[in-house]
mmCIF file of the N, C-alpha and C atoms, coordinates in Angstrom:
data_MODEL
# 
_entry.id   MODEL 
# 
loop_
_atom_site.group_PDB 
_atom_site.id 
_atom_site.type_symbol 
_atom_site.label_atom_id 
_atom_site.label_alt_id 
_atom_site.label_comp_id 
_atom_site.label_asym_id 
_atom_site.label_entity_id 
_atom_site.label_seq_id 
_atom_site.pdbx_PDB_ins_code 
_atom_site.Cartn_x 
_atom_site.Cartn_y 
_atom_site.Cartn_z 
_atom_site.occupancy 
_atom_site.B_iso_or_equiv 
_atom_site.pdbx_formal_charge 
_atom_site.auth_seq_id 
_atom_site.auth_comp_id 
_atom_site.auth_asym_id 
_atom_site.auth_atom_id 
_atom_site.pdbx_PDB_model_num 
ATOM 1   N N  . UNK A 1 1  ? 224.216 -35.351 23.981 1.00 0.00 ? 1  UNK A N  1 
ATOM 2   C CA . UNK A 1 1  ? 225.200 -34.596 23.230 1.00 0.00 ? 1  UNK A CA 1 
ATOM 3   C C  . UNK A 1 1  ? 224.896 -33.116 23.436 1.00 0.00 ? 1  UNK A C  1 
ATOM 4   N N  . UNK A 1 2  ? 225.900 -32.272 23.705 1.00 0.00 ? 2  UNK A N  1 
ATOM 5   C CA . UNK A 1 2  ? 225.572 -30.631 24.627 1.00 0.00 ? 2  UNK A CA 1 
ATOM 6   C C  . UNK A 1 2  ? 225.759 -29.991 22.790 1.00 0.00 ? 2  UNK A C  1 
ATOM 7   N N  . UNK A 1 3  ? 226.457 -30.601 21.945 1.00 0.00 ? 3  UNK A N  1 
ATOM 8   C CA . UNK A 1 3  ? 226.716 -29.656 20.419 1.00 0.00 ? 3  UNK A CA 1 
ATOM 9   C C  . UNK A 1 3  ? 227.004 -30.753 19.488 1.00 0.00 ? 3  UNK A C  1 
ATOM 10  N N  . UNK A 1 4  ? 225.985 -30.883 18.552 1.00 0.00 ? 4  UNK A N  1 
ATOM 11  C CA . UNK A 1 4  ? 226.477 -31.595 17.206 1.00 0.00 ? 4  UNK A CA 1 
ATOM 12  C C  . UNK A 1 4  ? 227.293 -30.820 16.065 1.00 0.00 ? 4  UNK A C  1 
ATOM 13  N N  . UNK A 1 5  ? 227.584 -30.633 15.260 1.00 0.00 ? 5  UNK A N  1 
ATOM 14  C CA . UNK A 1 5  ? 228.328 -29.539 14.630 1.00 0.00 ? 5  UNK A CA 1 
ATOM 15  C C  . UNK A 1 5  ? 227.812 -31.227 13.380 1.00 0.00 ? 5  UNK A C  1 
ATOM 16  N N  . UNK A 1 6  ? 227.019 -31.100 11.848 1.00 0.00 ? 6  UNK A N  1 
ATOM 17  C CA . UNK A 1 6  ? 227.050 -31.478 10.781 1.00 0.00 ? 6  UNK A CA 1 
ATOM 18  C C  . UNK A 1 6  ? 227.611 -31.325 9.382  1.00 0.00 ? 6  UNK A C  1 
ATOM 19  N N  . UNK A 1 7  ? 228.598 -31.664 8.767  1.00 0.00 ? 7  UNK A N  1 
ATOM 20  C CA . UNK A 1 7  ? 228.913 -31.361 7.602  1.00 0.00 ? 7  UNK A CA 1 
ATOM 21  C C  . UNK A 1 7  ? 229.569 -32.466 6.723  1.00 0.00 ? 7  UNK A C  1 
ATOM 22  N N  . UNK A 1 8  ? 229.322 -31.995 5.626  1.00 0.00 ? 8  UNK A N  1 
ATOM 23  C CA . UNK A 1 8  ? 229.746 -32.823 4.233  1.00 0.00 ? 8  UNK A CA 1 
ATOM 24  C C  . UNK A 1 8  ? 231.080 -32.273 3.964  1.00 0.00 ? 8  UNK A C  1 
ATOM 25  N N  . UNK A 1 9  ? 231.931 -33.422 3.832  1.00 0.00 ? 9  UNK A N  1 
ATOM 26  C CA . UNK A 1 9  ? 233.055 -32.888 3.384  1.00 0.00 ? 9  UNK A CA 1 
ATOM 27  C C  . UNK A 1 9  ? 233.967 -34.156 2.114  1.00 0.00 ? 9  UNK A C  1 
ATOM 28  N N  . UNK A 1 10 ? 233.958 -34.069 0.855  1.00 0.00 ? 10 UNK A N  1 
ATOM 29  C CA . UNK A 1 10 ? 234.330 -34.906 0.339  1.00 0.00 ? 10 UNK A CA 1 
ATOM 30  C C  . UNK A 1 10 ? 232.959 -36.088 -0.458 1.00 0.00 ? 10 UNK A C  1 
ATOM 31  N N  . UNK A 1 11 ? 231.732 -35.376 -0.100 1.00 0.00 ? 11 UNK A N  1 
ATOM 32  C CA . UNK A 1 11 ? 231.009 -36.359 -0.034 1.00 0.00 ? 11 UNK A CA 1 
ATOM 33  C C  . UNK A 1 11 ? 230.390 -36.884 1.200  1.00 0.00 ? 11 UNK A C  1 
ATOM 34  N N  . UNK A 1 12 ? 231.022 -37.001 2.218  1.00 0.00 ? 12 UNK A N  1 
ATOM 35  C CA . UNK A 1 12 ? 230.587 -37.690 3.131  1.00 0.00 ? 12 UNK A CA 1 
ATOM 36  C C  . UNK A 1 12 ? 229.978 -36.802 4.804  1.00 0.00 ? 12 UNK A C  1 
ATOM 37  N N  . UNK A 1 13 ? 229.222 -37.452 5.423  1.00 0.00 ? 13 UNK A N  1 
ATOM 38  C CA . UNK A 1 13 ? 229.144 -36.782 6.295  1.00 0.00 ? 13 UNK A CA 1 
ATOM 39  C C  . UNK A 1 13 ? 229.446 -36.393 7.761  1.00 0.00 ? 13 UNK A C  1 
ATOM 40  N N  . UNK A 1 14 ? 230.047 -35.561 8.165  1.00 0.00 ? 14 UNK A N  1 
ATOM 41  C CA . UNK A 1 14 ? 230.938 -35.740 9.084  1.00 0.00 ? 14 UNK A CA 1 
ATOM 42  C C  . UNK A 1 14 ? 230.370 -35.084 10.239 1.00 0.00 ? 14 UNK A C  1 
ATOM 43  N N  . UNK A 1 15 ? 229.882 -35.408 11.757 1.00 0.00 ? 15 UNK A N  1 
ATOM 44  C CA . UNK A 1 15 ? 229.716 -35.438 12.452 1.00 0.00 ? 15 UNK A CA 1 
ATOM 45  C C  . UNK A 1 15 ? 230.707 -35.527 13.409 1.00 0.00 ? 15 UNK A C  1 
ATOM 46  N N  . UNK A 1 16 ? 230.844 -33.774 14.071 1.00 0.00 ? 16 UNK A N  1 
ATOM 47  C CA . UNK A 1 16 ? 231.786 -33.666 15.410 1.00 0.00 ? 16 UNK A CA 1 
ATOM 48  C C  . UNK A 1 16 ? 230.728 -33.405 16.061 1.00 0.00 ? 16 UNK A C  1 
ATOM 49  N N  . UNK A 1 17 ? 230.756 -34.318 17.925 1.00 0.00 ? 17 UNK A N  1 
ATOM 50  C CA . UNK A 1 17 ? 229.867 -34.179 18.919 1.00 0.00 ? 17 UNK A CA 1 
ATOM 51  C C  . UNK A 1 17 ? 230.788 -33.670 19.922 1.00 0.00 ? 17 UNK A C  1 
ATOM 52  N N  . UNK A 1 18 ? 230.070 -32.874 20.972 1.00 0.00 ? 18 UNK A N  1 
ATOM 53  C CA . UNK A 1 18 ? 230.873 -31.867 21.485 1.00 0.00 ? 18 UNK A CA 1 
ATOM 54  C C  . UNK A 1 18 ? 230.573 -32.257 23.209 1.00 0.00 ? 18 UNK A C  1 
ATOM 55  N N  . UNK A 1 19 ? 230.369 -32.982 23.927 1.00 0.00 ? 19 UNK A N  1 
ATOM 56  C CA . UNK A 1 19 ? 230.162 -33.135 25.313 1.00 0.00 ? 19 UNK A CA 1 
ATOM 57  C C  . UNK A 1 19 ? 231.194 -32.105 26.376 1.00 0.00 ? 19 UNK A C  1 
ATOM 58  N N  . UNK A 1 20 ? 230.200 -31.280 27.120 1.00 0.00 ? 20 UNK A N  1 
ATOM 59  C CA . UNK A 1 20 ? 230.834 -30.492 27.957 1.00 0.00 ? 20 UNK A CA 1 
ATOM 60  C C  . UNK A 1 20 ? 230.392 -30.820 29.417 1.00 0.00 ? 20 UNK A C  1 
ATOM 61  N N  . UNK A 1 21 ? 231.419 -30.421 30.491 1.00 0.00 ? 21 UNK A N  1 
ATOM 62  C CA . UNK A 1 21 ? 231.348 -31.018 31.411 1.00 0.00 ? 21 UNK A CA 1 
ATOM 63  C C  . UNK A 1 21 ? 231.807 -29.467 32.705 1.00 0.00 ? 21 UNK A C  1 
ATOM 64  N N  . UNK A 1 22 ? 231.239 -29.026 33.779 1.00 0.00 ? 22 UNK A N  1 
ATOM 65  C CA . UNK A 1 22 ? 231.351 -27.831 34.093 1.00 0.00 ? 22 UNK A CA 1 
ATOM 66  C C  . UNK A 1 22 ? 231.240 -28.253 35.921 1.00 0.00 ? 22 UNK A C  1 
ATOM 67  N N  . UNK A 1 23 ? 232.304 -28.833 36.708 1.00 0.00 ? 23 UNK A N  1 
ATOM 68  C CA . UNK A 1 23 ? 232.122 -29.435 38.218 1.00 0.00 ? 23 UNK A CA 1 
ATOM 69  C C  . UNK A 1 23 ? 233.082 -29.177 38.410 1.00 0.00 ? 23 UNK A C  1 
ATOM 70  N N  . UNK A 1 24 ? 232.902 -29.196 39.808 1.00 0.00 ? 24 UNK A N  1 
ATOM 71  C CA . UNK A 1 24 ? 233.965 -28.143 40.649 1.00 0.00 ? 24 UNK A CA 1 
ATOM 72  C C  . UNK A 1 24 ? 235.451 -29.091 40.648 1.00 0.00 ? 24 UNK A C  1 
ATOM 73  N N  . UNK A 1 25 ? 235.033 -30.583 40.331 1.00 0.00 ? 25 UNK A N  1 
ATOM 74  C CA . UNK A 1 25 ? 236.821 -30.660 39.882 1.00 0.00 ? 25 UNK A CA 1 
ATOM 75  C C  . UNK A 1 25 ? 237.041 -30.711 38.459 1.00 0.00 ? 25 UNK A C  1 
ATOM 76  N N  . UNK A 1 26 ? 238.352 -31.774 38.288 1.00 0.00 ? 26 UNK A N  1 
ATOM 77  C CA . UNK A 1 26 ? 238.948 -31.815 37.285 1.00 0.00 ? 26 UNK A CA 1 
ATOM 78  C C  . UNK A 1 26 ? 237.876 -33.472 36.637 1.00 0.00 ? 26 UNK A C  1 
ATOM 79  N N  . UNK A 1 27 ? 237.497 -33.291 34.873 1.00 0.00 ? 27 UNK A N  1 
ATOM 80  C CA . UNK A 1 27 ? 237.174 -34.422 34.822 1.00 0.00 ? 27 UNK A CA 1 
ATOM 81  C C  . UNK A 1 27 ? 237.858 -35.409 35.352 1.00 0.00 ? 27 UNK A C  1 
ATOM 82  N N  . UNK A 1 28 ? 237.345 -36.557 34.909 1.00 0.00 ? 28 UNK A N  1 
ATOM 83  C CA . UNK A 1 28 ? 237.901 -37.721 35.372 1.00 0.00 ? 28 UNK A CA 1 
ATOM 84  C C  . UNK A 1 28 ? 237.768 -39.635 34.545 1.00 0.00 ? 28 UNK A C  1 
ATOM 85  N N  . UNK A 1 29 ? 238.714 -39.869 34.906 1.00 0.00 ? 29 UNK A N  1 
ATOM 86  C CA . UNK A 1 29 ? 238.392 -41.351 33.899 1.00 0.00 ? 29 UNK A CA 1 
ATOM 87  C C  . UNK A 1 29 ? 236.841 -41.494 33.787 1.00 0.00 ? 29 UNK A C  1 
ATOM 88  N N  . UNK A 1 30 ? 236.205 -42.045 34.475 1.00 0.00 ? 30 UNK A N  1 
ATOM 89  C CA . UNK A 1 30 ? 234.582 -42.518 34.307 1.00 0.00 ? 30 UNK A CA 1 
ATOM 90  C C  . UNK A 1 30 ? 233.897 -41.756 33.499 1.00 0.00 ? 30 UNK A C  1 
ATOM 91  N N  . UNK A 1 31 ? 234.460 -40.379 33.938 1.00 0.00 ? 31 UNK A N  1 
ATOM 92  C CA . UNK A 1 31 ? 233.504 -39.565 32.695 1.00 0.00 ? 31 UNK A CA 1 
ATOM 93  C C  . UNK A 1 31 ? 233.841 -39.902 31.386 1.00 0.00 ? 31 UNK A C  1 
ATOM 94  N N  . UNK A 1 32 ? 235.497 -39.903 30.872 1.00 0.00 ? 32 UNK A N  1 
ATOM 95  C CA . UNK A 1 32 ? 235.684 -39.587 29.993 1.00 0.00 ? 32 UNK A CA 1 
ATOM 96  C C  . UNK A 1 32 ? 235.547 -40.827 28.957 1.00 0.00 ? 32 UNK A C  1 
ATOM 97  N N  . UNK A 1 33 ? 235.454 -42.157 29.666 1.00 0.00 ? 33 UNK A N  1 
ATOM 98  C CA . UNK A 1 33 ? 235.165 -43.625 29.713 1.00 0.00 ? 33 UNK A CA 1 
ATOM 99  C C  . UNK A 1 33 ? 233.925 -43.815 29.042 1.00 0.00 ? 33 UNK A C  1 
ATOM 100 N N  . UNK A 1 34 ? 232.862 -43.053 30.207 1.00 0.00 ? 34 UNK A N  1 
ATOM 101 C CA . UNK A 1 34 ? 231.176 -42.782 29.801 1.00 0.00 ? 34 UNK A CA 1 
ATOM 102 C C  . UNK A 1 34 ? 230.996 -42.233 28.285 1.00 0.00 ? 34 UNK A C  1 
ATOM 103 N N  . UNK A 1 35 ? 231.532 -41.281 28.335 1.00 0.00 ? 35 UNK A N  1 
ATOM 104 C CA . UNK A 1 35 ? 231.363 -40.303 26.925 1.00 0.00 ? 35 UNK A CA 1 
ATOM 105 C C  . UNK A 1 35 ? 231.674 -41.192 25.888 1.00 0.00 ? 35 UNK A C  1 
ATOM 106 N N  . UNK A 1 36 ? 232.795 -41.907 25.802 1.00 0.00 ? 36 UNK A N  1 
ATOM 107 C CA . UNK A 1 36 ? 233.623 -42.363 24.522 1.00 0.00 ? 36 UNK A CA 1 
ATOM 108 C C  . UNK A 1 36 ? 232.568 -43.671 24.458 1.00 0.00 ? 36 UNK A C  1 
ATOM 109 N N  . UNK A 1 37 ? 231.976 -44.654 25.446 1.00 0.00 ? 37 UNK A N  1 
ATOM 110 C CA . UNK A 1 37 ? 231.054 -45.374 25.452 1.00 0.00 ? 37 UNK A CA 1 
ATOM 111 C C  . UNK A 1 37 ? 230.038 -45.010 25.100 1.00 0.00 ? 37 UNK A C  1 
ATOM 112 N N  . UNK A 1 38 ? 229.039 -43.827 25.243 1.00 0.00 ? 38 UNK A N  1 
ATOM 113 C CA . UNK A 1 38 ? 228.196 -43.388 24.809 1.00 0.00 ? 38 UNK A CA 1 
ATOM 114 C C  . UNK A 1 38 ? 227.948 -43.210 23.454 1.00 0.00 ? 38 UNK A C  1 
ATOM 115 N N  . UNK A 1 39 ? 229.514 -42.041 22.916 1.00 0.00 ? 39 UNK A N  1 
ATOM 116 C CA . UNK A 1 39 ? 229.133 -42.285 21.669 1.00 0.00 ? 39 UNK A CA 1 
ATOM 117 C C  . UNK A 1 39 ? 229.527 -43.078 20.291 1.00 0.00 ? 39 UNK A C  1 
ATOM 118 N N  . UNK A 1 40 ? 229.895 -44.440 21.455 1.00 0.00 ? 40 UNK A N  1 
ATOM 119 C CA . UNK A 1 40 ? 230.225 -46.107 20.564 1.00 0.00 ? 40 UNK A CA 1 
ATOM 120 C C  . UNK A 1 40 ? 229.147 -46.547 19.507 1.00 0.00 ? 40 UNK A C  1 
ATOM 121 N N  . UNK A 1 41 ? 228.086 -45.779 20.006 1.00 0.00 ? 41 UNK A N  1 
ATOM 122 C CA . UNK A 1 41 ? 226.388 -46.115 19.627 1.00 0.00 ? 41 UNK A CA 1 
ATOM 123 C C  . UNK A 1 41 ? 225.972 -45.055 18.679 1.00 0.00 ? 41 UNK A C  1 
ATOM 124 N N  . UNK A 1 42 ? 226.730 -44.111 18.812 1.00 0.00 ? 42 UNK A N  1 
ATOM 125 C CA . UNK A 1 42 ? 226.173 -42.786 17.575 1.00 0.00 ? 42 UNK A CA 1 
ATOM 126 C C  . UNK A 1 42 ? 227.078 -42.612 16.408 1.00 0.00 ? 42 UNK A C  1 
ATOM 127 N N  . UNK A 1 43 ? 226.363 -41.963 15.532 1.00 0.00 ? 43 UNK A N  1 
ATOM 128 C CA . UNK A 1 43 ? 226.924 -41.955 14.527 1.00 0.00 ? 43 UNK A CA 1 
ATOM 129 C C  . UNK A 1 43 ? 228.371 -40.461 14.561 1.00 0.00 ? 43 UNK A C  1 
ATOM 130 N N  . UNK A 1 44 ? 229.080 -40.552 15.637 1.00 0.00 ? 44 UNK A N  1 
ATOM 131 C CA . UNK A 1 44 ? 229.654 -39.853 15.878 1.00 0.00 ? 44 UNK A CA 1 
ATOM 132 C C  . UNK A 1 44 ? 231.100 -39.942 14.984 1.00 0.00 ? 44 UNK A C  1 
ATOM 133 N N  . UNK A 1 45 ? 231.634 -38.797 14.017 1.00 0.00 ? 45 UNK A N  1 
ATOM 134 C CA . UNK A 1 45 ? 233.208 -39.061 13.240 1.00 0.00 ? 45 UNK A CA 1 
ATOM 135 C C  . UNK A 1 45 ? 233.984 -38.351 14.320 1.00 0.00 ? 45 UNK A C  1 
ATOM 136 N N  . UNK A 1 46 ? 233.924 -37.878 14.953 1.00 0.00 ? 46 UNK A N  1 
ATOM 137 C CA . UNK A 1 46 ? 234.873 -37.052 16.021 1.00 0.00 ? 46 UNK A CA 1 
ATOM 138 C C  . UNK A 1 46 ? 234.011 -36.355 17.402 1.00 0.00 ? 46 UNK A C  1 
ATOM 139 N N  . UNK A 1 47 ? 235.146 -36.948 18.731 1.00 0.00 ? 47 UNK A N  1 
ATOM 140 C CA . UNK A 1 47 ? 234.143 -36.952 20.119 1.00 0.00 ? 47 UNK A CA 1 
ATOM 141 C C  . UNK A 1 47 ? 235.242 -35.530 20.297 1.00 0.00 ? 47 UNK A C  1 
ATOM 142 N N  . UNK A 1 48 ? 234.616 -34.510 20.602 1.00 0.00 ? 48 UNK A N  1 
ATOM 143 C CA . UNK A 1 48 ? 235.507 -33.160 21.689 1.00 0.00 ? 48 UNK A CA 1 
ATOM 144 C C  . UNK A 1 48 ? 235.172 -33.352 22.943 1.00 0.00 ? 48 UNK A C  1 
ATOM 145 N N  . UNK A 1 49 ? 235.616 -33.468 24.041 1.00 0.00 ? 49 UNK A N  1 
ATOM 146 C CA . UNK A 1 49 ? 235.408 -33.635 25.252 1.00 0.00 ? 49 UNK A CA 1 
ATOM 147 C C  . UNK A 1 49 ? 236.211 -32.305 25.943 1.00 0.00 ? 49 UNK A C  1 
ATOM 148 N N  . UNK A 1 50 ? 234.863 -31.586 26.823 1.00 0.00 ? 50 UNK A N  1 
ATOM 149 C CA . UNK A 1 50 ? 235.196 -29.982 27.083 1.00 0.00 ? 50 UNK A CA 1 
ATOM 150 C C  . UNK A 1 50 ? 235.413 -29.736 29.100 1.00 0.00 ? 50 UNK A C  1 
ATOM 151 N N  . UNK A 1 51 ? 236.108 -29.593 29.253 1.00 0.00 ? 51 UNK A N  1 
ATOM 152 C CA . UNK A 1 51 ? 235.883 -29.934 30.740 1.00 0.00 ? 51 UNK A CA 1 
ATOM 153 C C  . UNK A 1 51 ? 236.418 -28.100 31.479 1.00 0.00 ? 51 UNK A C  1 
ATOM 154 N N  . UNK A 1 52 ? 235.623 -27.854 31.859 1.00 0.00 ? 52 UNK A N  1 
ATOM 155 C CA . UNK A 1 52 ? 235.780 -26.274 32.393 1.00 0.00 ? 52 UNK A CA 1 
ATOM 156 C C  . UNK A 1 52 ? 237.117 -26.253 33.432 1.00 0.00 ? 52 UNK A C  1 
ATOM 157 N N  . UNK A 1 53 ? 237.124 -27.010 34.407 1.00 0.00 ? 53 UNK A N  1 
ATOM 158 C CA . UNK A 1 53 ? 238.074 -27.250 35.284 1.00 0.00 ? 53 UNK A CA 1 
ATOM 159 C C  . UNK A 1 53 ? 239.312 -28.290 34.488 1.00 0.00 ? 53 UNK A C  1 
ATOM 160 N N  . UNK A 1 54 ? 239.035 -28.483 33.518 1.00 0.00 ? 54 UNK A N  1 
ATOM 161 C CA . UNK A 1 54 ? 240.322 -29.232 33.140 1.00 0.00 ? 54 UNK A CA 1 
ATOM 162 C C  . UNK A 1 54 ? 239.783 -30.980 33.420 1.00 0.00 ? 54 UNK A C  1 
ATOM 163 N N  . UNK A 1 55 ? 241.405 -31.743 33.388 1.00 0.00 ? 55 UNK A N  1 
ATOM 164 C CA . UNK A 1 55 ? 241.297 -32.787 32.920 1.00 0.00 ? 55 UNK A CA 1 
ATOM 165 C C  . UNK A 1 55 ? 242.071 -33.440 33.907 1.00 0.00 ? 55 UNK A C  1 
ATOM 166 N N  . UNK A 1 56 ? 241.968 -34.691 34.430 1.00 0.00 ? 56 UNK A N  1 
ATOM 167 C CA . UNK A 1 56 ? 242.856 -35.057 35.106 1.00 0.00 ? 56 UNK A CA 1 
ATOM 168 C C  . UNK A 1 56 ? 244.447 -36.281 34.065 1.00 0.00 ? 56 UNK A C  1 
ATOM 169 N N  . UNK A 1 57 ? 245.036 -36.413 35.021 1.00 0.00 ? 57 UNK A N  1 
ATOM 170 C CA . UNK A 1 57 ? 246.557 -37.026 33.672 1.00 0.00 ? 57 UNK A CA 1 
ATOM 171 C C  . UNK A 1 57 ? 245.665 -37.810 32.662 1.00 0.00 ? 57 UNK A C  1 
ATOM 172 N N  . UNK A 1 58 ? 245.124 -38.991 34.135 1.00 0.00 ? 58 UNK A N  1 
ATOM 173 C CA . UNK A 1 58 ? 244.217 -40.514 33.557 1.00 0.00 ? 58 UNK A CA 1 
ATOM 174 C C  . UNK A 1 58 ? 243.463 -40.135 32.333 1.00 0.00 ? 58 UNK A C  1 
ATOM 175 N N  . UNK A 1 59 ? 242.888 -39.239 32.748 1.00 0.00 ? 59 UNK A N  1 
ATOM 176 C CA . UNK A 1 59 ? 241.748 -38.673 31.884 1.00 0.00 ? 59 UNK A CA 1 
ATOM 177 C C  . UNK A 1 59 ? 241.913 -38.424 30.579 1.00 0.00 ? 59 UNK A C  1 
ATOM 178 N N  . UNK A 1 60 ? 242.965 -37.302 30.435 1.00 0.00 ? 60 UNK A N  1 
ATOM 179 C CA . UNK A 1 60 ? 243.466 -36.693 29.622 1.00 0.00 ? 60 UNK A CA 1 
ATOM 180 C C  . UNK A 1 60 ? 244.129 -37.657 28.164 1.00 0.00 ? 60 UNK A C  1 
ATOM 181 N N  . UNK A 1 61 ? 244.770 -38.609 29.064 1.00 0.00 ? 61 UNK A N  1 
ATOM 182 C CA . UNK A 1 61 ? 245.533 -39.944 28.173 1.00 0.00 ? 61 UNK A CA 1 
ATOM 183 C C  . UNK A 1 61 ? 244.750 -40.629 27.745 1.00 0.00 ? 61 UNK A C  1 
ATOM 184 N N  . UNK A 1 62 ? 243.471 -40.962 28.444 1.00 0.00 ? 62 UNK A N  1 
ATOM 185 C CA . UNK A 1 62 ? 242.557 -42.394 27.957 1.00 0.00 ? 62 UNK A CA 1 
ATOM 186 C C  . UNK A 1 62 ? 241.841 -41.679 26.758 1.00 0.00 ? 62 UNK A C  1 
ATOM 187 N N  . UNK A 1 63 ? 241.332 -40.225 26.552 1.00 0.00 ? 63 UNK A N  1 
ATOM 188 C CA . UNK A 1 63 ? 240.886 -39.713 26.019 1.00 0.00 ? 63 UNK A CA 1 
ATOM 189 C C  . UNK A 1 63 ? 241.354 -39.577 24.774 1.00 0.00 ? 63 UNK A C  1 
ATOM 190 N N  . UNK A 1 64 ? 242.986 -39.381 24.457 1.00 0.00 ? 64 UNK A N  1 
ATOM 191 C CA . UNK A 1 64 ? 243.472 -39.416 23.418 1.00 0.00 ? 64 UNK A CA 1 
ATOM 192 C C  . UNK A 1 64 ? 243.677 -40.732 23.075 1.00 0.00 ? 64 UNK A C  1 
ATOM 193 N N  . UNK A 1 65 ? 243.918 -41.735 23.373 1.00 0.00 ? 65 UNK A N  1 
ATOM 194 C CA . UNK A 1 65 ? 244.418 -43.258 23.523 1.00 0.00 ? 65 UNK A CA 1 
ATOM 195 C C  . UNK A 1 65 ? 242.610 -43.576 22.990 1.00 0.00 ? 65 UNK A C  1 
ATOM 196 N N  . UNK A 1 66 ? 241.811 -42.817 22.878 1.00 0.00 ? 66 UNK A N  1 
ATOM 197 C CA . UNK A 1 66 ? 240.356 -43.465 22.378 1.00 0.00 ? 66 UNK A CA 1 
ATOM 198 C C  . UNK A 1 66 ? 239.768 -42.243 21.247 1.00 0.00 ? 66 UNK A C  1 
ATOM 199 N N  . UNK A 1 67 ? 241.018 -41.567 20.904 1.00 0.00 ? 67 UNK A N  1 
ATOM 200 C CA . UNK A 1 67 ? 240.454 -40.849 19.496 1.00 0.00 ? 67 UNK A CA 1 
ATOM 201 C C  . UNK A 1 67 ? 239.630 -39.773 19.841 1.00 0.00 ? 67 UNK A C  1 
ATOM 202 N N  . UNK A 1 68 ? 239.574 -39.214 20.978 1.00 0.00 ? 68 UNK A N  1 
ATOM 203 C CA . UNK A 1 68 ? 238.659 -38.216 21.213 1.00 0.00 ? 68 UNK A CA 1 
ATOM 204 C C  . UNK A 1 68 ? 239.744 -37.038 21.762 1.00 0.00 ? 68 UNK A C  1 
ATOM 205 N N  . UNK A 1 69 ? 239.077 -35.939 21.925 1.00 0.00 ? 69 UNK A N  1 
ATOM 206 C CA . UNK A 1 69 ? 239.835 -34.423 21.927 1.00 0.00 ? 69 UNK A CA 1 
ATOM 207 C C  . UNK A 1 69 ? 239.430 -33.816 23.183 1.00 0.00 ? 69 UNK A C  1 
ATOM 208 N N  . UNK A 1 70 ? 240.083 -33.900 24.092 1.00 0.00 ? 70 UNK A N  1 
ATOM 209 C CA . UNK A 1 70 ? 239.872 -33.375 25.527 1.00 0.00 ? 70 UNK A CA 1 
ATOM 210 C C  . UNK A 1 70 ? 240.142 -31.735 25.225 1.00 0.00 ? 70 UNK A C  1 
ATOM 211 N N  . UNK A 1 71 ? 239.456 -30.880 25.496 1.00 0.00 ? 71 UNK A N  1 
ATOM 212 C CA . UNK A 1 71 ? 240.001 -29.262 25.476 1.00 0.00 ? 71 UNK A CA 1 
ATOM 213 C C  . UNK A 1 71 ? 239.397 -28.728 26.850 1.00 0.00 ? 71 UNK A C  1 
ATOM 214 N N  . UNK A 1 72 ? 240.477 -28.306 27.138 1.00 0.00 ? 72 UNK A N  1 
ATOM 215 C CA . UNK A 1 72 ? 239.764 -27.126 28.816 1.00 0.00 ? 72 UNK A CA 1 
ATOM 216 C C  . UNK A 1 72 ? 240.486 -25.500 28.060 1.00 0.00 ? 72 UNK A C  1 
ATOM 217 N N  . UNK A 1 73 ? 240.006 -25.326 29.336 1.00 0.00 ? 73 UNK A N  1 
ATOM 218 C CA . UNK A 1 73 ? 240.484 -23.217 28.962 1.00 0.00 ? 73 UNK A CA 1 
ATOM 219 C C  . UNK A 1 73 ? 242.024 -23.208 28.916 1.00 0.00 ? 73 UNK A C  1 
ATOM 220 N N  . UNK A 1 74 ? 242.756 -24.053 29.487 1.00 0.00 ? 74 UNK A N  1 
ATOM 221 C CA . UNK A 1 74 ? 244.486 -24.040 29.673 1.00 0.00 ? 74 UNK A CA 1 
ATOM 222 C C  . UNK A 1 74 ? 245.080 -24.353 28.565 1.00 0.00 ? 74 UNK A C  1 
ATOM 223 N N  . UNK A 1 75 ? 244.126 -24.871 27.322 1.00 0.00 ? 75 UNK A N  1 
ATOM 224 C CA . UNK A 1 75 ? 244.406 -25.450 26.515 1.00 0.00 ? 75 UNK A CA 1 
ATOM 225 C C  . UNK A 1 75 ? 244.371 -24.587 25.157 1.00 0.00 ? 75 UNK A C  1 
ATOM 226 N N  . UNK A 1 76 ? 243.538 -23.504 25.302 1.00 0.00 ? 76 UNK A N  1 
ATOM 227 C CA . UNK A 1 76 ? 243.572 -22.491 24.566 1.00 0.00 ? 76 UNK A CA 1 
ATOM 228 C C  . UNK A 1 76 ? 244.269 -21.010 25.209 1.00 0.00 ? 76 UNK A C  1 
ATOM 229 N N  . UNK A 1 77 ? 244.684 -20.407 23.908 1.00 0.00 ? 77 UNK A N  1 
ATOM 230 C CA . UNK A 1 77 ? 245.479 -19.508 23.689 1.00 0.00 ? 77 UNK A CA 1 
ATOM 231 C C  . UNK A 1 77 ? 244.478 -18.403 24.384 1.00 0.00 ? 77 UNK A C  1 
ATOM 232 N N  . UNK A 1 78 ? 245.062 -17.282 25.462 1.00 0.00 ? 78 UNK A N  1 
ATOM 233 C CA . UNK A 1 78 ? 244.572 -16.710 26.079 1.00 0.00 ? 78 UNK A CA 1 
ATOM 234 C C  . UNK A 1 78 ? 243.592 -15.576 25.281 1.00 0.00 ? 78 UNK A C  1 
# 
């Protein structure tokens, strides 16, 4: 995990994990497959998945379709 971010909210404790990813392409299914598998096993409430070069379609879809938050730089406001 590259950033845990911990907090209580309501009582409870909420855990966003932050996996970043920085290669000369665009992620890609396996990664984004790997990650969401990885953190099947942690006590993770929310996966961000950060990809410098972006995301590919596959990628991008399986990622939301599994509750996790794909963000690249295109994705934020300049």
């Amino acid at each position: 995990v590259d950033v845990a971010i911990r907090a209580k909210q309501a009582g409870h404790e909420v855990i966003v994990s932050v996996e970043a990813v920085d290669r000369s392409r665009k992620a890609d299914r396996p990664w984004v497959d790997s990650m969401v598998g990885k953190h099947a096993d942690l006590p993770t409430s929310k996966l961000v998945l950060v990809a410098q070069k972006g995301f590919t379609r596959d990628a991008r879809a399986a990622a939301l379709a599994q509750n996790a938050v794909p963000l690249a730089p295109e994705d934020l406001p300049s």
